[in-house]
Steps between C-alpha positions, in 0.01 A plus 500: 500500500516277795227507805806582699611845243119544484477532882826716580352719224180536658703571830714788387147640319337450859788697670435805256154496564495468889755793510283699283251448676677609833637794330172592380376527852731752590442709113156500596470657820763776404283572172162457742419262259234296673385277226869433440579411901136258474634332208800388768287310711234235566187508593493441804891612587627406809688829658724536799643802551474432933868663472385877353155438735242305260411193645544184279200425339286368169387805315282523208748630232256828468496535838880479581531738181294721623679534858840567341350736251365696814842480657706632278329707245514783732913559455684719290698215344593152552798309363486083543753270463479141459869377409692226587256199390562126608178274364497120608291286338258266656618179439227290544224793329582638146278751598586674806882639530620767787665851419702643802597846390629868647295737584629879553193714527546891507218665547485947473204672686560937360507713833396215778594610832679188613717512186468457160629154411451148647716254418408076543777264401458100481368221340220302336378166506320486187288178456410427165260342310436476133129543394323490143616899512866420556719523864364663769572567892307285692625593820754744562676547844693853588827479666604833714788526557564893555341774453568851531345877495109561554381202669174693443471529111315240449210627705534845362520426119169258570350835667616714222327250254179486653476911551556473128227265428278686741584832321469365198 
């Protein structure tokens, strides 16, 4: 096998496991998951979802876990998809590669008063890095670019979630 083969190989294996990985992020928060959406990330993970109204910031991967957890654990369902992946390789770092992917995020909040579904379509930039553990998002960055139904869900299922917690 030739260092050229040997590297292509290791390529195409890379691809499968960056857009696992990717995928996996979506899986996770659908199944609430939370170990499973960790596993995704660094520690720290760099997050910029300025777009949807987070600020771009470093996180501690707990931390950034724990806000989405909060978020969205509070709806009735969630369905996200991550199609559509394009990875490019960084040339000059065997190591580090970026994942731009879909993103069509439908969330359903049961009985809300602004409506029961809220709908976010766009993109990621996923930037990855592989670690001892495998590939993980280092930095992600959401693209909006529509959205459409109850531009409040978010806050509500978060509300739900902590009356739940409170109750609980």
């Amino acid at each position: 096998m030739s260092t050229d083969l040997e590297s292509r190989v290791r390529q195409l294996e890379d691809r499968a496991l960056i857009s696992e990985r990717v995928i996996k992020y979506a899986l996770a928060v659908d199944r609430a998951d939370w170990e499973m959406y960790a596993g995704c990330f660094t520690d720290p993970v760099h997050i910029d979802f300025s777009e949807a109204g987070l600020p771009a910031a470093d996180f501690a991967r707990d931390g950034f876990v724990g806000r989405v957890r909060v978020l969205l654990s509070g709806f009735t369902a969630t369905q996200h998809l991550s199609p559509n992946h394009v990875i490019e390789f960084d040339e000059s770092d065997p190591d580090r590669a970026i994942c731009h992917s879909y993103m069509y995020a439908q969330h359903y909040l049961e009985g809300s008063e602004g409506g029961d579904f809220f709908l976010l379509r766009g993109s990621y930039t996923n930037h990855m890095l592989r670690t001892s553990d495998g590939w993980r998002i280092e930095s992600l960055t959401q693209h909006v670019s529509w959205s459409e139904g109850n531009e409040n869900a978010l806050n509500e299922s978060a509300a739900r979630f902590q009356l739940e917690q409170a109750g609980a």
